[in-house]
C-alpha positions in Angstrom: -85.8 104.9 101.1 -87.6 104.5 104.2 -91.8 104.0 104.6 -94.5 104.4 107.2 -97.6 102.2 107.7 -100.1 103.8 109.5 -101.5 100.6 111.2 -104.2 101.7 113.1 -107.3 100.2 114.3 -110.3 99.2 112.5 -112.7 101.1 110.8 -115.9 102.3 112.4 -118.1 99.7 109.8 -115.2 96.7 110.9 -114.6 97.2 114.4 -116.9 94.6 115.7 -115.7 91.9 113.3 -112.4 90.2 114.8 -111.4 90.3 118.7 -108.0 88.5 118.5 -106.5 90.3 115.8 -105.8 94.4 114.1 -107.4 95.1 110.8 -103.9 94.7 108.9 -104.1 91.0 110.0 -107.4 90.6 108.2 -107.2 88.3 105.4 -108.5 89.8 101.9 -107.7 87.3 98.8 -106.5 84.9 101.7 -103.9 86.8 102.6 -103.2 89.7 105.3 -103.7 93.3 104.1 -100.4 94.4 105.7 -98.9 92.1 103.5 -100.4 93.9 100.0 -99.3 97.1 101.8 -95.8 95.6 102.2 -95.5 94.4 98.5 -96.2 97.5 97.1 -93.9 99.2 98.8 -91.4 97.1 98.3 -92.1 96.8 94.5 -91.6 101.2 94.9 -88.4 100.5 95.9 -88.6 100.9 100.1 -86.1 99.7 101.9 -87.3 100.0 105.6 -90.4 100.0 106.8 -91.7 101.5 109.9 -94.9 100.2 111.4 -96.8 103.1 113.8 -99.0 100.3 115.6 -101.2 100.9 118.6 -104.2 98.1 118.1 -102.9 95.2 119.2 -99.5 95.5 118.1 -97.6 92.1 119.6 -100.0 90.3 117.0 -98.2 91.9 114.5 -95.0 92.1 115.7 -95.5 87.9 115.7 -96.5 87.8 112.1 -94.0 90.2 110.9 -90.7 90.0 112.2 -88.2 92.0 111.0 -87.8 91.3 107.1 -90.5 90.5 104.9 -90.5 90.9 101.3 -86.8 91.8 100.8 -87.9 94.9 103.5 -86.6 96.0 107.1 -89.2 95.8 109.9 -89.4 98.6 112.4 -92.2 99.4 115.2 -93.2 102.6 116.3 -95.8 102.0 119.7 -98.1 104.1 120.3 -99.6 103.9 124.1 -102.9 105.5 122.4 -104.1 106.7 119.2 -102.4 109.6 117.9 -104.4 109.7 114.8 -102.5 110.6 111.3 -99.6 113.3 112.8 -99.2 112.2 115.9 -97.2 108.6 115.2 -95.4 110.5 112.1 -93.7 112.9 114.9 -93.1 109.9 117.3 -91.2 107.9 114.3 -88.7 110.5 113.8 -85.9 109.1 115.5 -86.5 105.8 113.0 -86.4 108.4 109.7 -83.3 109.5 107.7 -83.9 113.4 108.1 -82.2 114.2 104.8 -84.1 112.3 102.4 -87.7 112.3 102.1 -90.0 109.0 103.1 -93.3 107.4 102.1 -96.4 107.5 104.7 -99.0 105.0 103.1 -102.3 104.5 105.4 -102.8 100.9 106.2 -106.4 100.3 105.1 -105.6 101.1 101.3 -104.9 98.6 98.5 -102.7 99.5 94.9 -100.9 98.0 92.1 -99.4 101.6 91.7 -95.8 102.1 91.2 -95.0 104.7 93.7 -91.4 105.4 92.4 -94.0 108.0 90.2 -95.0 109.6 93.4 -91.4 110.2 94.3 -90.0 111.3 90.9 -93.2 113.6 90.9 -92.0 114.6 94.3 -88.4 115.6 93.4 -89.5 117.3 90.6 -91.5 120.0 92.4 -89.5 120.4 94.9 -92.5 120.4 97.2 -92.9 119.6 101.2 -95.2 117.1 100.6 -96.9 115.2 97.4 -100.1 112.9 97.9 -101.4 110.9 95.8 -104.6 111.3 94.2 -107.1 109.0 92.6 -110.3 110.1 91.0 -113.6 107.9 91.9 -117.6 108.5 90.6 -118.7 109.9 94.1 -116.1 112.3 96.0 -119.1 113.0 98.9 -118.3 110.5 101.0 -114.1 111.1 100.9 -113.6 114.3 100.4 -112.7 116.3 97.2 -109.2 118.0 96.1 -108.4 121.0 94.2 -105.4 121.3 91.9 -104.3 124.3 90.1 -102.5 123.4 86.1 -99.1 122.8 87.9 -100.1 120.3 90.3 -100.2 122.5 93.4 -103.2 121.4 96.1 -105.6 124.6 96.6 -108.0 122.9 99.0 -109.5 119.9 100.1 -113.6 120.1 100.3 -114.6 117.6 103.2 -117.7 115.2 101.7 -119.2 117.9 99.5 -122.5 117.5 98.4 -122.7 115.4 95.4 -122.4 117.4 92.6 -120.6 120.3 94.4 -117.3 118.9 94.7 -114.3 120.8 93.0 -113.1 117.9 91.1 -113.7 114.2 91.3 -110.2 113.7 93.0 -109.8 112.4 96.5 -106.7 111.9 98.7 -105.3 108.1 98.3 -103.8 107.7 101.6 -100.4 107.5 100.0 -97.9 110.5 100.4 -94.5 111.4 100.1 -93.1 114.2 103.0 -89.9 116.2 103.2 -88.6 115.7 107.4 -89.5 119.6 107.4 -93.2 118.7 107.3 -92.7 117.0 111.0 -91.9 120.6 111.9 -95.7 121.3 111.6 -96.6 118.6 114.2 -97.0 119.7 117.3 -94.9 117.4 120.0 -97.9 115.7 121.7 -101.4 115.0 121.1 -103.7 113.3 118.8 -102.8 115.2 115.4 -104.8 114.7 111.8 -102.1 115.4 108.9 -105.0 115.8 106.6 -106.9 118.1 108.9 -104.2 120.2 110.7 -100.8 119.8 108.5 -102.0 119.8 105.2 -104.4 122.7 104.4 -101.4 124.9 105.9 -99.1 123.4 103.3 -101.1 124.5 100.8 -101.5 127.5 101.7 -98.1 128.0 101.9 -98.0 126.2 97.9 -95.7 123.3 99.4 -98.1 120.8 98.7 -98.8 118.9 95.3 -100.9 116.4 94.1 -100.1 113.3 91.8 -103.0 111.6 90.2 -102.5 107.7 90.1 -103.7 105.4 87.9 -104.6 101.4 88.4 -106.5 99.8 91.4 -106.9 101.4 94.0 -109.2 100.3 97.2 -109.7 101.7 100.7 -111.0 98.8 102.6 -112.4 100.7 105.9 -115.5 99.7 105.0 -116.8 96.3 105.0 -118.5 97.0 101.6 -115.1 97.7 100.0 -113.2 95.0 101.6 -115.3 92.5 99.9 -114.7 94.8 96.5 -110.9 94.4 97.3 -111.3 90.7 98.1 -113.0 89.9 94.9 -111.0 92.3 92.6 -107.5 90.1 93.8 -108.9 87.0 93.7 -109.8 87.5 90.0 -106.0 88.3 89.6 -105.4 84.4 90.0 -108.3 84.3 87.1 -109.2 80.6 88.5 -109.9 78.8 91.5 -107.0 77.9 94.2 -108.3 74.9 96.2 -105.0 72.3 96.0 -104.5 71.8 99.7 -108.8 71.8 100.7 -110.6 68.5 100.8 -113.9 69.2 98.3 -116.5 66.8 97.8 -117.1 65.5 94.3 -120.4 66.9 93.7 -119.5 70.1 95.1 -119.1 73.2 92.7 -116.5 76.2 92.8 -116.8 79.0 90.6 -114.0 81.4 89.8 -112.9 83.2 91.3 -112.2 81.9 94.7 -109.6 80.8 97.1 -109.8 78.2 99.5 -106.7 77.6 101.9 -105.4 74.6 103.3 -107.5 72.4 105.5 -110.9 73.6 104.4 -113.7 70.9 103.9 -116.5 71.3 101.6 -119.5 68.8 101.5 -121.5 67.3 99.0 -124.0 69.6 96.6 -122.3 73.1 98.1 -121.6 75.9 95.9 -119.0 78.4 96.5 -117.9 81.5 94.3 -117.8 83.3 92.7 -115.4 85.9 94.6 -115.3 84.0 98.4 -112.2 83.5 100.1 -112.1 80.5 102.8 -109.6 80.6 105.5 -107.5 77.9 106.6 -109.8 75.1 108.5 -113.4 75.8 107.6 -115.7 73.3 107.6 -118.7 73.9 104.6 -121.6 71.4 105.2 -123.6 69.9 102.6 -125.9 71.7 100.5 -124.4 75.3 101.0 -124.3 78.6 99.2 -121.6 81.0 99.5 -120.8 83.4 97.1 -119.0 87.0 97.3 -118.1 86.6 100.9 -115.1 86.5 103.1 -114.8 83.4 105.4 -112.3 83.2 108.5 -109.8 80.6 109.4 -111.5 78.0 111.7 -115.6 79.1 110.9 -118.1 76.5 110.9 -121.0 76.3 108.4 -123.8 73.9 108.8 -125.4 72.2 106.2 -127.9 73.9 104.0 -126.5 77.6 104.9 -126.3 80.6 102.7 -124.5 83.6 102.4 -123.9 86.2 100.4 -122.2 89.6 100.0 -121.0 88.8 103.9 -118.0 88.3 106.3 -117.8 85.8 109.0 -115.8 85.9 111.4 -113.0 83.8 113.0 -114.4 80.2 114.6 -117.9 81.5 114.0 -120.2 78.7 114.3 -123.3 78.6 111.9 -125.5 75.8 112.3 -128.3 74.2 109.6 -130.4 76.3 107.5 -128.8 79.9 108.5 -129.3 82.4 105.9 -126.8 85.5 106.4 -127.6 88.9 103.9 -125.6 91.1 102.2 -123.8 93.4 104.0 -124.2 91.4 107.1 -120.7 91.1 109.5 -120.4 87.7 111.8 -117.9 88.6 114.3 -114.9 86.1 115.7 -116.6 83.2 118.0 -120.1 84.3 117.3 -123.1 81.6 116.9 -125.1 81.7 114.7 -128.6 78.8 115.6 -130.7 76.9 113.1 -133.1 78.1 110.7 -132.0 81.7 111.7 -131.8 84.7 108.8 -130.1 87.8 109.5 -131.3 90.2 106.6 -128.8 92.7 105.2 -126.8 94.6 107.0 -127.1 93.0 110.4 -123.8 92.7 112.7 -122.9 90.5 115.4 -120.1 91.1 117.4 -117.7 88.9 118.9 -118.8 85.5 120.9 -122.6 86.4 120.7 -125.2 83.9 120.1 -128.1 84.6 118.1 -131.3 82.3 118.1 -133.6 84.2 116.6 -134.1 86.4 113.1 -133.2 89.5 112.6 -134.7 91.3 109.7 -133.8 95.4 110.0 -130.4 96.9 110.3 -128.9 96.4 113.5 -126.2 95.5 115.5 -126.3 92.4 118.4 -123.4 93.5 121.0 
């Protein structure tokens, strides 16, 4: 059975955060989305894979390949976005049009088996079959109707809370008949969500399948730290065999460090941190529930927490960084600087100075 990965670009919250590299090469737990994405499909029983890449696509052709995971590696290029529709249409001469296939956005996370999905599929003898996961708030997804048999009435986008048909929101994980292709129009930027499938369900060819399990849709830089700490407590410990950590230094579970990280004396990292390969931690430092790229700097005496910093980002002594705050790829960071929650810096700026509202230093 053949797959799609709708690679993208980043989300609006982590677009400023990496200039060398597309979201699916962003490390969460230490290792690259696309690879989580690639694992579960393969565990679902995909043979092929076909990436629709338009974001800096040779970086992940090079990390790819072909095969990976006991998979086949295709590429579908786009020369600009075509958003959900469009790069379905432009894969088709890479499908098997008598057999249905897998589309699975690339920003979403699961331990799901999604040979469900497709037994659910062939069962209703449906066009198309998403998967569905119910969360606390649907306003800021979108909410989805089912009638008893599983049949999608409507979608509600971002109801107000409290108004939403049901507490179910499309998972970004879908199985589709070749037919449905028949719906996209031949050129243009299409949304499938938007244009394809309200029709479908209008028509009744389009079902529903509630999932089960973890489930994360890491757009959002406040869910990809969720999704980083939720699989790093699946190694329920602290991996740090390869990283050079001084004696009186503490980690607390659970937490990843990678090879060639340094940690000096008195620092404290964890719980829920990942460290790239090559970061040097100073002495006295706090870091706790944060992401840290591969070749990142932090002076002595720094804290951060609830943050992401970016790769070969330089803080120097004494920086406090805030929760929700994004350090993007080459950025510097001076002494004695804090930059109170929620403050972004994009890529290669230098900041001397505190910042202590909201904002974003481009």
């Amino acid at each position: 059975m053949k797959a799609i990965i709708l690679a993208g670009g980043f989300g609006t919250r982590l677009r400023p955060l990496s200039c060398t590299r597309p979201k699916m090469l962003l490390p969460v737990a230490n290792q690259p989305l696309v690879d989580w994405c690639l694992k579960t499909l393969s565990n679902g029983g995909v043979d092929t894979v076909i990436l629709a890449v338009n974001y800096m696509a040779e970086a992940l052709v090079r990390y790819l390949g072909t095969t990976k995971y006991d998979l086949g590696l295709l590429y579908s290029r786009e020369q600009r976005p075509m958003g959900t529709g469009g790069p379905l249409k432009k894969a088709k001469d890479l499908l098997t049009m008598n057999e249905p296939f897998i589309v699975m956005n690339g920003d979403v996370i699961t331990d799901f088996d999604i040979k469900r999905l497709v037994d659910f599929h062939k069962e209703k003898k449906g066009l198309a079959t998403l998967a569905v996961v119910e969360v606390a708030d649907p306003s800021r997804f979108g909410s989805v109707e089912r009638d008893y048999e599983g049949h999608i009435l409507r979608f509600v986008e971002k109801p107000e809370p409290g108004k939403a048909p049901s507490n179910l929101i499309n998972a970004g994980i879908y199985v589709l008949e070749p037919e449905v292709l028949n719906y996209i129009p031949n050129s243009g930027k299409v949304s499938i969500e938007r244009e394809v499938f309200p029709i479908l369900a209008k028509e009744g060819k389009l079902y529903g399948y509630e999932i089960h399990g973890q489930w994360m849709d890491v757009g959002v830089s406040g869910d990809y730290l969720r999704a980083n700490a939720l699989l790093l407590a699946r190694n329920d410990g602290v991996r740090s065999e390869k990283a050079k950590v001084d004696a009186s230094a503490m980690l607390l579970s659970p937490s990843d460090l990678a090879e060639g990280v340094e940690v000096g004396a008195e620092s404290v990292i964890g719980p829920n941190v990942s460290v790239a390969e090559n970061v040097l931690i100073g002495k006295g430092c706090r870091i706790e529930n944060s992401v840290i790229f591969s070749g990142a700097t932090i002076g002595d005496y720094t804290n951060i927490k609830n943050a992401i910093i970016g790769e070969n980002a330089i803080l120097h002594k004494w920086v406090k960084i805030e929760s929700g705050s994004l350090i993007g790829d080459y950025a510097e960071i001076e002494d004695g600087v804090t930059l109170t929650e929620g403050v972004t810096v994009c890529p290669s700026k230098t900041v001397g100075e505190s910042i202590l509202n909201q904002r974003q230093v481009m």
